[in-house]
Structure formats: C-alpha cells, structure tokens
C-alpha positions in Angstrom: -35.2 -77.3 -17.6 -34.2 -78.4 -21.3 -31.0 -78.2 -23.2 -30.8 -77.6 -26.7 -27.3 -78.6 -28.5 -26.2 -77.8 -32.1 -22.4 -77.7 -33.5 -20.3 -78.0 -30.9 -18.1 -75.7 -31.6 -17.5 -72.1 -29.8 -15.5 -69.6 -30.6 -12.9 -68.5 -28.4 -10.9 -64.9 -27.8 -8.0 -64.3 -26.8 -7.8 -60.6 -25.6 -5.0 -58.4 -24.4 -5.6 -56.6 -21.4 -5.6 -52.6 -22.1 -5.1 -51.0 -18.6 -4.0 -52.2 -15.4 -5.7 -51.8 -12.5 -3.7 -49.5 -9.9 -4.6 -51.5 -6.6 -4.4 -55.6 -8.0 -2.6 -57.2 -5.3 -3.6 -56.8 -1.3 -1.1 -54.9 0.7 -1.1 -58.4 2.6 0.5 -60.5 -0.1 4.0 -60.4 -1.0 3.1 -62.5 -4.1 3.4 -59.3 -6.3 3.7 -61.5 -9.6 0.4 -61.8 -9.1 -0.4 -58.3 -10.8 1.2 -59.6 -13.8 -1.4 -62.7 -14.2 -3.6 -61.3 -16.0 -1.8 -59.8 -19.0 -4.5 -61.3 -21.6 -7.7 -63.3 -21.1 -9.2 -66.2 -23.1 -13.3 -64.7 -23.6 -16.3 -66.7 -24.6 -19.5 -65.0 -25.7 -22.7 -65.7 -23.4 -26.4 -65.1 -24.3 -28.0 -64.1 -20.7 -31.9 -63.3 -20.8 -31.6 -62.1 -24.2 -28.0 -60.6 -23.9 -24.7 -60.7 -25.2 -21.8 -60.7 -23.0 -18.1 -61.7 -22.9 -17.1 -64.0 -20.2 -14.0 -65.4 -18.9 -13.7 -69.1 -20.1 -12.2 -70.7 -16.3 -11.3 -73.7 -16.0 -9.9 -73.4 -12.0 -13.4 -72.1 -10.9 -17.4 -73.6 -11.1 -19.7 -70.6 -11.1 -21.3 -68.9 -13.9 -22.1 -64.8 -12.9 -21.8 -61.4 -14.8 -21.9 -58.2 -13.7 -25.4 -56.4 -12.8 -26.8 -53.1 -13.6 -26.7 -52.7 -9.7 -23.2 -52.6 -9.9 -21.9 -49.9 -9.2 -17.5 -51.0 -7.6 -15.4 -49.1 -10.2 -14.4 -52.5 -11.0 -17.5 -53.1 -12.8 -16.9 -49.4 -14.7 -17.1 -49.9 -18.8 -18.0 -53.4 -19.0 -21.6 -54.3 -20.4 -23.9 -55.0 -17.2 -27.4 -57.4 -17.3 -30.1 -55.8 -16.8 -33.1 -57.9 -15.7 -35.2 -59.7 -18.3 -38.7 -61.0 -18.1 -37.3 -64.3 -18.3 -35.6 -64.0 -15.0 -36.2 -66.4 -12.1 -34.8 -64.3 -9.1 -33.8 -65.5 -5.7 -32.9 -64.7 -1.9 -29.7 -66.5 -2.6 -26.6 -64.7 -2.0 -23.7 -65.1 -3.8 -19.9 -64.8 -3.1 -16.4 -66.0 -4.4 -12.8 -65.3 -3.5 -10.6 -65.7 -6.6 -6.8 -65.8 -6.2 -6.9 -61.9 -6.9 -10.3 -60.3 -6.1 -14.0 -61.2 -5.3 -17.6 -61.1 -6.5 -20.4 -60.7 -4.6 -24.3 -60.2 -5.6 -27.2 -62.8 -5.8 -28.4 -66.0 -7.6 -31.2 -66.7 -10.1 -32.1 -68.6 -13.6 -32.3 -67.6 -16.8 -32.4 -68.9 -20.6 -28.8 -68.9 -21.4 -27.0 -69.3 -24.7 -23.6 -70.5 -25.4 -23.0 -70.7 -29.3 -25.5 -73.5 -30.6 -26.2 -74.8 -26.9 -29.2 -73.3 -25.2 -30.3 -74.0 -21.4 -33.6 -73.1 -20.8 -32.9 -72.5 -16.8 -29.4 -71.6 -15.7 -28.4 -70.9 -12.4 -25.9 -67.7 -12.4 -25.3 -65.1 -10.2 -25.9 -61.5 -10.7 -22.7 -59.4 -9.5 -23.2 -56.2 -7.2 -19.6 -55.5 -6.5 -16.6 -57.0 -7.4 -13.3 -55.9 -6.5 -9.4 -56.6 -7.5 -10.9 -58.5 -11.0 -10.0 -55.5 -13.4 -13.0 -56.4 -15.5 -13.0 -53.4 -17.5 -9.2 -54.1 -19.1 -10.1 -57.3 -21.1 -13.6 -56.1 -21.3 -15.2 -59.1 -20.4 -18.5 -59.1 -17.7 -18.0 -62.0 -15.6 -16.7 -65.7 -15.7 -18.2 -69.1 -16.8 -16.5 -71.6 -14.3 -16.2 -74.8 -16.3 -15.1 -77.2 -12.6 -16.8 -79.7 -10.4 -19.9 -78.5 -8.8 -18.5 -79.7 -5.3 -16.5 -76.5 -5.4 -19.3 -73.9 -7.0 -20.0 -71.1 -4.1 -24.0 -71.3 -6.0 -25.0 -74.7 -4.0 -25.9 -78.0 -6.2 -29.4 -77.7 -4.2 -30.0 -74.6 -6.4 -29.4 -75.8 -9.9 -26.4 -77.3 -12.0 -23.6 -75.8 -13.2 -22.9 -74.8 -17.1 -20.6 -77.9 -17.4 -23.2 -79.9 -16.4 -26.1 -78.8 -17.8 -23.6 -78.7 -21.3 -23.6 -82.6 -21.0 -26.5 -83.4 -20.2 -27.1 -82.3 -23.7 -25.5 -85.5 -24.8 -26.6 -88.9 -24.3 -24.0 -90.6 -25.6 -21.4 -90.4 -22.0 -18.1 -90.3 -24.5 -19.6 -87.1 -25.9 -19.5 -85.7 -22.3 -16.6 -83.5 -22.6 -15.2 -80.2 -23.6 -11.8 -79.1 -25.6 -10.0 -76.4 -26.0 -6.4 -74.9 -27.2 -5.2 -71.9 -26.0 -3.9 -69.9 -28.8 -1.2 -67.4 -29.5 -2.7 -64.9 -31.0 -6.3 -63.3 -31.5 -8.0 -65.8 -34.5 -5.9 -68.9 -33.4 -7.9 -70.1 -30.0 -10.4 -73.1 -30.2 -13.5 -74.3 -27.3 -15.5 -77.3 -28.7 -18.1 -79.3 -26.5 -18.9 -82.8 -27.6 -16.8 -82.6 -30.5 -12.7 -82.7 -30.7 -10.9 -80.0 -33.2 -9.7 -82.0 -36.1 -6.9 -79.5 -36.5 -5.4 -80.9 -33.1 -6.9 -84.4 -33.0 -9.1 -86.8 -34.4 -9.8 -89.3 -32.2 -9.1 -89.2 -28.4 -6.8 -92.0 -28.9 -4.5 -89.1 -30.0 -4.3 -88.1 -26.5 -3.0 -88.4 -23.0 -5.9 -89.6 -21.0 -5.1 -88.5 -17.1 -7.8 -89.1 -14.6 -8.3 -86.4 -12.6 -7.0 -86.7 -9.2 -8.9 -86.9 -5.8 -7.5 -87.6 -2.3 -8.8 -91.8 -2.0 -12.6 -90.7 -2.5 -15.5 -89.9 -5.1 -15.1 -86.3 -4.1 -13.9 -84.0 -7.0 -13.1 -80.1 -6.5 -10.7 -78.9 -9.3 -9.5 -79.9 -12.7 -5.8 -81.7 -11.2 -3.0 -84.0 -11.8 -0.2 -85.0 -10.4 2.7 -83.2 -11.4 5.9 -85.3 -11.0 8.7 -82.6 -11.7 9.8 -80.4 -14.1 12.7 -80.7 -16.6 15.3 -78.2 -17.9 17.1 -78.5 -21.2 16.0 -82.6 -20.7 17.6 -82.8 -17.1 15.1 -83.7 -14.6 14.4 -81.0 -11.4 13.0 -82.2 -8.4 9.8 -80.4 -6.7 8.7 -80.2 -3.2 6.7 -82.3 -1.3 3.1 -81.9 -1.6 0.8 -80.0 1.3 -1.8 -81.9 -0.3 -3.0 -85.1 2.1 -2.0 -88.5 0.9 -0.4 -87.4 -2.6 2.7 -88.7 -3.3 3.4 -86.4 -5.8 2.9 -82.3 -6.2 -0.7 -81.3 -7.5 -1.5 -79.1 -10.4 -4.1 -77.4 -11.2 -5.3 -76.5 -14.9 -6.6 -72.9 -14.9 -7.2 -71.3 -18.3 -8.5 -68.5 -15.7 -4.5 -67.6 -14.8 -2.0 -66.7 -17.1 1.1 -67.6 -15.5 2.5 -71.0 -14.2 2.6 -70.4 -10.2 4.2 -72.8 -7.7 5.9 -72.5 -4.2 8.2 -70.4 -3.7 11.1 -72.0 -2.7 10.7 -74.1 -6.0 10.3 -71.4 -8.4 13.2 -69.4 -6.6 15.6 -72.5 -7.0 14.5 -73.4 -10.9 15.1 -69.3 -11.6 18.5 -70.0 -10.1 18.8 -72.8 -12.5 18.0 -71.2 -15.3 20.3 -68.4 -14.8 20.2 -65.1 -15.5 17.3 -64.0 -13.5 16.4 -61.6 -11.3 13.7 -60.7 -8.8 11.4 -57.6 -8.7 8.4 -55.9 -7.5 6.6 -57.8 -10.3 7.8 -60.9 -10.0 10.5 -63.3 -11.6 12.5 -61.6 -14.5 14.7 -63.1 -17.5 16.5 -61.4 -20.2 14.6 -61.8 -23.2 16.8 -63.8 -25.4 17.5 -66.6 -22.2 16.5 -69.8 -24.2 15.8 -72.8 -22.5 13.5 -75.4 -22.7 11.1 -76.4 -19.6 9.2 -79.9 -19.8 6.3 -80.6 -16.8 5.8 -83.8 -16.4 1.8 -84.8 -15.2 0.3 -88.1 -14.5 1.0 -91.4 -12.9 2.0 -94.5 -14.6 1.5 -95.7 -18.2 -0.2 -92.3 -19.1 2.8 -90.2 -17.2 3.9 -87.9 -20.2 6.6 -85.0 -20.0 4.8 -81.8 -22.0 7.3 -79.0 -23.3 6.8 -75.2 -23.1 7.5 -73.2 -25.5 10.6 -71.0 -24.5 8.6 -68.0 -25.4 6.3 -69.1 -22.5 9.4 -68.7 -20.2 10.7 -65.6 -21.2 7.3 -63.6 -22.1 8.1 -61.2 -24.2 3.7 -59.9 -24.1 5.4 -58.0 -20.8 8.6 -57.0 -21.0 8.7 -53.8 -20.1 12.3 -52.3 -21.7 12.6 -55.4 -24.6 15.5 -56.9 -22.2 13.8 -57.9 -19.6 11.1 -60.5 -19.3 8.3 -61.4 -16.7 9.2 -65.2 -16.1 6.5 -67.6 -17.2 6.9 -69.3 -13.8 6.3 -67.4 -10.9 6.2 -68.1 -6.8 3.1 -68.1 -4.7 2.1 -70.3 -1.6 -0.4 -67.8 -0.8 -3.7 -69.4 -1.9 -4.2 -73.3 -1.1 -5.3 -73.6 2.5 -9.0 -73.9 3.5 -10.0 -74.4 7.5 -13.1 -75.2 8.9 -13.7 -76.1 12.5 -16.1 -77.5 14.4 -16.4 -76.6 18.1 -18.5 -77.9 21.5 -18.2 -75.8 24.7 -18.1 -77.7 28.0 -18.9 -75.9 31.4 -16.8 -77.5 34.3 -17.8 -75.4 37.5 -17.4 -71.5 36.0 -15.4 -72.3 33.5 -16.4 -72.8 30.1 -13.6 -74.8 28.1 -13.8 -75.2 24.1 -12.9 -78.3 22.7 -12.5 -79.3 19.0 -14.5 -81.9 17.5 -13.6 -81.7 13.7 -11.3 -80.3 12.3 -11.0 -79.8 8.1 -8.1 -78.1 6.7 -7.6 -79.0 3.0 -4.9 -77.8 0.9 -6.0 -78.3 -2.9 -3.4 -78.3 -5.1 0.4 -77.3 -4.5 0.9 -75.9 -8.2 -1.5 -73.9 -11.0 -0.7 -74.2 -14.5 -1.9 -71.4 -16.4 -1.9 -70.3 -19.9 2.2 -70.2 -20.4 1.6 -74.0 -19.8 -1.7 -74.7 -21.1 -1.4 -73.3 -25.1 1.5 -75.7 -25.2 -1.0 -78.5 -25.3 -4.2 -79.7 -26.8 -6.7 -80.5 -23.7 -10.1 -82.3 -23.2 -12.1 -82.3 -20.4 -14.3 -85.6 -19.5 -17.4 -85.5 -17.1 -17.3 -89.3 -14.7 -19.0 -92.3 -17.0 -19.9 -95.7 -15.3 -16.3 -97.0 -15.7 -14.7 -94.0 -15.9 -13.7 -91.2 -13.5 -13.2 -88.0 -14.9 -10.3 -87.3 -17.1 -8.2 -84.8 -18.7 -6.5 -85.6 -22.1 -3.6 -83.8 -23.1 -1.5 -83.9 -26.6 1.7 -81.8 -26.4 1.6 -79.5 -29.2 5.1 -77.9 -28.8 8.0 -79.6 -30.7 10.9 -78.7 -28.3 13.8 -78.3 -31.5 11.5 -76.6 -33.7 10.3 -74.0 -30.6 14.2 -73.7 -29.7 15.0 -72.3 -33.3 12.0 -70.1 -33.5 12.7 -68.4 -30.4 16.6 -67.8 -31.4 15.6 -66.2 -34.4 13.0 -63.7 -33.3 14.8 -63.2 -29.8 18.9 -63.8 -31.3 21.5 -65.8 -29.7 21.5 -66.2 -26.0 25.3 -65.5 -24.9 24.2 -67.6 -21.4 26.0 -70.7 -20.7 24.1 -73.5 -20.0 21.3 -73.8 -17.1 22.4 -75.4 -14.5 19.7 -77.5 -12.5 19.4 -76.8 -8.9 18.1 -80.6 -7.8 18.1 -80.0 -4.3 14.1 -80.1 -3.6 12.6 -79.4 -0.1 11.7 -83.4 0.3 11.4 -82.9 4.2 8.1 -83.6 6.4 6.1 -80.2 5.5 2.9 -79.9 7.5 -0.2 -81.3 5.8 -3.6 -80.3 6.6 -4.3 -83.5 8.7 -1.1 -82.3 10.8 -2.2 -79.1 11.5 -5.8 -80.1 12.4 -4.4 -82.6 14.6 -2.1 -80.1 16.7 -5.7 -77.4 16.7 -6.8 -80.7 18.3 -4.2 -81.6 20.9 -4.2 -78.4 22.4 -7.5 -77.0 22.1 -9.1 -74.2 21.1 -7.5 -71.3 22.2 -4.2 -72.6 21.6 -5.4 -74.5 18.6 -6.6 -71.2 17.1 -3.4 -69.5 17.2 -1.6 -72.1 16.1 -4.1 -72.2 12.9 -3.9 -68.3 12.5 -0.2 -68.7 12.4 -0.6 -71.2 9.6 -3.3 -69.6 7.6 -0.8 -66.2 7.9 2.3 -68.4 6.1 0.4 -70.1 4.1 -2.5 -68.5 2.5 -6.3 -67.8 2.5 -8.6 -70.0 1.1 -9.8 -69.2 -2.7 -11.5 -70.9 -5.5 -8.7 -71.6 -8.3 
C-alpha cells in the first residue's frame, strides 16, 4: 500500500437536506428529536475505483463505505452507487454498523481511493447493500468517511487501516499528523485541511486549546471525547449529571460533525430548557420562540487547558427548522438512548441434571454521556491529532464565537426578546447512577438468568449500543 499527499487542503460542503424521510426514528425510541438531527450535512468528495462520490465527513464514527450498485433499500434510491472497478480487491468480509439513527450493511474490500490531493493505493471500505433509517438520498451524499479510532471501526484493524490512518501515514513529520476543520454557516464558508491548519482560523497550533482526548485509565481510544465540565447560561454556571461513564469524574462528550444537534440526558436538557424559559416540548423535540436570546457556554477539558466555548445563540434557537417563523427546534435536545454496549461471557456447569449458567465476564461500557454536534461544533475552530511518542491524541479547539458581538447579531435579525431573564435550574442529578461496572457486577451476583433480566431491563432504559 502507498499514500500519495499533495496540498492538504479539502474542500468541504455544507448541504441542506431536501426531503425527510417518512419513517426516521424507531417506533421504540421516544427520542423523537432525533428526526430533526439531520437537517443539513457537512459532504466531502471521495474518489473510489475511479469514482466520484459525496460522503459524509464523521467525526463520531471510523469506517469508510458507500453505497453499492447492489443496493437496492429505498434508502439507497437517487444517490450515486459504486459499481465495481477493475481495481477492486473484494472480500468474504461482512460488514455492519448501527448509527444513532439507522444501519449499513454489505461487504468489505480495497480499492485506490482519492481524497482531494491524497491518494491511497489500497483502502479498506465497505460496499453497502442495504441501509436503512440514513436518508441518504436528502443530502445526496453515498455513504460516510468515519474519521475515529480504529478500536471502534466495525471493518477489523486485521483487514486494513482506516482513512485517518492511512491520511497520516502520509506524513512523516508526527506534528503533521492531524486533521482540521470548521464547520461553516453557510454553503462556500466550511473548511477540512489534513496536515496543514487554515490560516483564516489559526496560524500556529499555539493558537489553540490543546485537550487530550479522554480514555478510561488505559491506551485504549474509541471516540473523539472530552470531558465536559458544565454548561453556562447568560455567564452563570449549570451543573450536569453525573457521568455513566466508569471512573470519569466529569460528564463525557463526544465531537460528532456526523450529528447536527447538541444531545444529552434527558433530565439535563429538560432542566436547562426550563432555565432558559420559554420552551416547550413536542413530537420533534425541544422548542423555543425564535427571538429567545441567550447565550450558552460548554465548558470541555481538565485543568490548565479547561476553556468555556460560547454558542452562538442562533445555534440555540435554530431558525434552519422552524417550522411557523416563531417557533424553533432547540439546539440542545434529550436522548439517553444510545451509550450502553454489553457483552457477556458465559460457562455452563452441570450439577446432577441441572445445568446452571454462571458469568465469567462481564463488559458493559457506556461511551460518552453527551454528543456535541454541529450547533456546538461551527462555534469553534478544531484539530484532530493522531498519539506521538510523548503525546496522546489531542483535540485543539479555538472558540470562534464572540459572545457580545453574536448577542447583537441575533437581536437584530430575530428583534427584541420580550423574555425576562433565564433563570438557571442548578439542581443536577449528582446521586450514585449506575455505571457499567455496577450493572455487570449485579448480572454477576445473581447469575444468569436473573442477571439477564436485570441487563434487559437496563439496556430497555438506557439504550442500544451504536457507533457515535
């Protein structure tokens, strides 16, 4: 395999969605804010085998895969499909992902891919059969380019590496080893660099927040996360939940340039609406009257390189889906339904004529207690760095959002708010919430059977397990 580099720099899309799928959420989720997630998508162009094809730029997922000519899912209806080239290395391999809405299945194999001036020679990527719930044909885009650790790719490391790493390999110079982007507002304003930083939004890395990425006291790595210490509301601090997560001492947060929205539990978002005033709750979600202005600060990372990043208060009140001009989709929505993963390992035991179950191992992981999507993420300037001898991976983040000069933009294109003030709720859930070593160790305790319902009962409240 080789990897040819060039100018770093990649252009980036930023694409309104044009129709919405009529069956987005499962009739199992109450998270119905969910269907609103996807209003626009941030694209990349991808050269597969020859051909062109927009791809979702993710940031919460690993795996690299576009739709197939075998696809046939009305998902896959309008989008532009690969058809197998000459340059194709197929495989047995199956392939499957669960996304926080919808799945891909199909099968693995390498080909010559193309990503503005960087070429890989052999790529691992998956080719789609059927996909379902992803609502490919609104954006228009034909699959996803996962930019997260390969620990948490569905195509295993033993098969090839992911884009991200084959991208830095291209670089032997380990501070090159990175990618940037900035989310932008509009359709020519977006930026995706690799190697390089975006002189319009810094010119040194010294310019940013440098944040390693966090992991639960080992070397494994899953998802782009920080800690996310609270939130603030017109400068007054309000206090989150404790974390599910094992061992963190503060909430977790994912960065996913795949989601649109911010989403966190939702007893949190209920009780910051509440503080913000003026909201409401629907069958799509979180509401606010469009003129509501307030301004929201998320505060990420641990000592010296804790910063407090504003959003926009257009981000809170989105005015992309109002539906009547008055009413806004919050930028901030509830969801606990996606963060639990369970895996158990079993040994039966005969004693006489009864066969007893007994549980050896027991994994249960939740990831990450909060995703910040888009509404958060084009508020900010942010670099991605692969590990270095000395260095873990890191995220860098410059705030890009002055919170004064936002405030008086928004009055005048949304007019005065007749609101009184937000008045913060600071009365956070801080009590002993079970974490995945506590629920593995009562499957444990009483066994299999009872262990088994006791995880089903969990799993139900909780969530399924998905790839971010």
């Amino acid at each position: 395999m080789s990897v040819a580099a060039g100018s770093g720099r990649i252009p980036l899309h930023r694409v309104p969605r044009l129709s919405r799928p009529q069956s987005r959420v499962s009739s199992v989720s109450a998270d119905l804010s969910l269907e609103s997630s996807y209003q626009y998508a941030y694209l990349v162009h991808v050269g597969i085998g020859g051909q062109d094809f927009m791809v979702l730029l993710d940031t919460g997922s690993s795996d690299l895969w576009v739709v197939s000519s075998d696809c046939t899912t009305e998902d896959c209806d309008g989008v532009r499909k690969y058809s197998r080239s000459p340059s194709l290395s197929p495989s047995d391999v199956s392939f499957h992902l669960n996304y926080l809405m919808g799945n891909v299945s199909g099968t693995v194999g390498s080909e010559t891919v193309t990503l503005g001036d960087f070429e890989v020679s052999t790529q691992i990527f998956a080719m789609a059969n059927e996909t379902n719930g992803l609502g490919l044909h609104g954006t228009g885009n034909s699959g996803i380019m996962g930019l997260s650790f390969p620990a948490e790719a569905s195509i295993a490391d033993t098969t090839g590496r992911t884009v991200a790493e084959n991208l830095f390999s291209a670089f032997g110079d380990p501070s090159s080893r990175f990618f940037a982007f900035k989310l932008g507002r509009d359709q020519a304003s977006s930026s995706f660099t690799v190697g390089e930083l975006d002189p319009a939004y810094a010119n040194s890395t010294d310019d940013l927040a440098l944040h390693s990425v966090y992991t639960s006291g080992s070397s494994h790595y899953d998802y782009w996360k920080l800690p996310l210490q609270s939130l603030t509301i017109n400068g007054t601090s309000f206090s989150l939940s404790k974390s599910h997560v094992d061992g963190a001492q503060a909430p977790i947060a994912v960065l996913d340039t795949g989601t649109t929205l911010v989403l966190g539990p939702t007893k949190d978002v209920a009780r910051f609406w509440d503080s913000v005033g003026g909201a409401r709750q629907t069958e799509r979600g979180w509401e606010v009257p469009c003129n509501r202005a307030v301004i929201v600060g998320v505060v990420l990372g641990e000592g010296a390189s804790k910063r407090e990043y504003t959003i926009d208060p257009a981000d809170i009140a989105w005015k992309e889906s109002s539906v009547d001009g008055e009413w806004c989709l919050g930028g901030l929505q509830g969801n606990d339904g996606v963060r639990l993963q369970i895996s158990l390992v079993h040994i039966a035991a005969r004693t006489g004529a009864i066969l007893r179950f007994f549980t050896l191992r027991c994994f249960i992981v939740f990831s990450a207690d909060w995703l910040l999507g888009d509404t958060f993420l084009r508020n900010a300037y942010v670099t991605h760095h692969a590990a270095t001898d000395d260095q873990p991976p890191r995220i860098g983040l410059r705030g890009l959002t002055d919170p004064a000069a936002a405030l008086a933009a928004f009055i005048n294109d949304r007019g005065a708010d007749p609101s009184g003030p937000a008045q913060v709720r600071d009365h956070a859930d801080h009590s002993n919430s079970l974490t995945g070593g506590d629920v593995c160790g009562i499957a444990t305790a009483v066994g299999f059977v009872a262990g088994a319902v006791v995880l089903v009962l969990v799993f139900t409240f909780t969530g399924r397990r998905r790839k971010y």
